[in-house]
Steps between C-alpha positions, in 0.01 A plus 500: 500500500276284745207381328186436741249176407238632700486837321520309152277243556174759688611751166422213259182384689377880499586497149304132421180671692553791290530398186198242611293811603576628150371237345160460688439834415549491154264203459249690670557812275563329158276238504144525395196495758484101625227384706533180736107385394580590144358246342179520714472863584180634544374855442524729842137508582572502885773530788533246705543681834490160764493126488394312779531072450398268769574108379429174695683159362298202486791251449284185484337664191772688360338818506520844605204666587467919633395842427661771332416873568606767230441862601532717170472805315318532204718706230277542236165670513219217383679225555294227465692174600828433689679202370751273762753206344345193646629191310447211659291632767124378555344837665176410649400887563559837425356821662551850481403709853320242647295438208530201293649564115529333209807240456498425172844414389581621158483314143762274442687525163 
């Protein structure tokens, strides 16, 4: 009996994927709900449809200076603010339709 390498070697590769298929999917299906933000998830107020960033460098200061541009959809009826992340950012305006709004960041704990 002739035994072909090829043949072996693509059946244990289709196997490897297999098995590594397998696997992936029973992480998905065994393991509880995980978030990415975890830690700082925030409740689903809104849907962020769009984001649109312009930034300009200014190497001699070491800065980076632009605009950012969310288009969104508000989820919950009566939503009264829309919290960002913005850690180390100093954001010298917000406004919402043209119409300057209040930037107060949140309390820090």
């Amino acid at each position: 009996m002739i035994r072909d390498p090829l043949r072996n070697a693509n059946r244990h590769r289709s196997r490897r994927a297999f098995l590594a298929l397998a696997a992936l999917l029973a992480v998905f299906i065994a393991a509880p709900q995980l978030r990415a933000d975890e830690p700082y998830a925030r409740s689903r107020d809104y849907d962020l449809q769009h984001s649109k960033i312009a930034l300009r460098f200014d190497l001699d200061q070491k800065k980076i200076l632009g605009e950012v541009t969310h288009s969104l959809s508000i989820l919950r009826d009566g939503a009264t603010k829309i919290a960002f992340d913005s850690v180390g950012l100093t954001i010298q305006s917000v406004t919402l339709n043209k119409t300057a709004a209040n930037s107060k960041p949140p309390p820090t704990n």
